[in-house]
LUMSEMAR-138616 format. One line per 8 residues: number of its first residue (from 1); their letters; for each residue x, y, z of C-alpha. Coordinates in steps of 0.1 Angstrom, whole numbers, plus 5000, padded with zeros to 4 digits. Layout:
// residues N
NUM> A> X Y Z ~ ...
//
This chain:
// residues 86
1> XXXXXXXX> 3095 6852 4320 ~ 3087 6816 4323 ~ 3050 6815 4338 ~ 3046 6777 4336 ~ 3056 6743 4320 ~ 3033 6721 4311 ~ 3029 6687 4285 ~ 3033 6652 4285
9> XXXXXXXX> 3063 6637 4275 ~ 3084 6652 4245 ~ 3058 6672 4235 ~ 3051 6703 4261 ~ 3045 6745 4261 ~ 3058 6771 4283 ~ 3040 6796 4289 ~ 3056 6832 4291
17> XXXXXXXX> 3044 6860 4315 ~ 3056 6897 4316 ~ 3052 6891 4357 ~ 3048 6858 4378 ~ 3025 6874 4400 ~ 3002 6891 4377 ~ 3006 6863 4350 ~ 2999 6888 4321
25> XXXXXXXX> 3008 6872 4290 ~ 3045 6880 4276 ~ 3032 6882 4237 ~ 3060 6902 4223 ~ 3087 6879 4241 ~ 3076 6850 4229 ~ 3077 6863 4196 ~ 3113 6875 4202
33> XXXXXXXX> 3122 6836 4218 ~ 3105 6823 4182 ~ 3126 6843 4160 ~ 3162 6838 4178 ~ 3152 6801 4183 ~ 3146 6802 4144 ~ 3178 6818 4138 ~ 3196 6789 4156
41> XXXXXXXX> 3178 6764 4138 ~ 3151 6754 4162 ~ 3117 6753 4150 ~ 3092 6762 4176 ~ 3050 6766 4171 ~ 3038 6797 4193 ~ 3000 6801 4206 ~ 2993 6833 4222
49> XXXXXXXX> 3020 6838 4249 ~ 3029 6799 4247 ~ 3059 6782 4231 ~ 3054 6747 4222 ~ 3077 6719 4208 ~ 3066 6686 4196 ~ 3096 6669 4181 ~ 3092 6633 4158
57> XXXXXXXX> 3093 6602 4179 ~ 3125 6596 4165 ~ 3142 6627 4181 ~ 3173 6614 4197 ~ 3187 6627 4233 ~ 3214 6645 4222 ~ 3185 6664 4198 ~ 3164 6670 4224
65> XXXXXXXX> 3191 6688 4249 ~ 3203 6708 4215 ~ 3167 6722 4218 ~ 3170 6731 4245 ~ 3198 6750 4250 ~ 3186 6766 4223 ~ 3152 6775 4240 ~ 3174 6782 4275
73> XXXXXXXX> 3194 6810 4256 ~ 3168 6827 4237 ~ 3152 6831 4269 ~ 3179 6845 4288 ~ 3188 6868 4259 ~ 3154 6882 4253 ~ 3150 6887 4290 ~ 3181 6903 4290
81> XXXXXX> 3171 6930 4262 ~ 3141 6938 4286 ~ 3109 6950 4264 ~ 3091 6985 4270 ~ 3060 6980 4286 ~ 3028 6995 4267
//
């Protein structure tokens, strides 16, 4: 699902696709990643198919690899569950 990664430092987006080749935009996923992250108590913004974190400048290491286990699992659960294509 993960079509690209791109920021600068902390702060960056990933981009979600339904396909790497085609690149069409995964909306409905990332709204799915947004929700479970939520659940587990990570905060996320979302832009179109895009899911971008920008933590405080005082966000320590161990913070930072919380988040993203967090991100890491919502991914891998929401590609598992598979979404019907329109």
């Amino acid at each position: 699902m993960v079509g690209d990664v791109r920021g600068k430092g902390l702060v960056f987006g990933v981009e979600l696709v339904t396909d790497r080749e085609t690149r069409v935009p995964a909306f409905r996923e990332v709204g799915k990643v947004f929700y479970r992250a939520l659940e587990k108590g990570l905060s996320l913004k979302t832009t179109a198919s895009i899911l971008a974190l920008s933590p405080p400048l005082i966000v320590t290491r161990q913070e930072m690899e919380r988040a993203f286990n967090i991100i890491d699992a919502c991914l891998s659960e929401v590609e598992q569950q598979g979404s019907p294509r329109s």
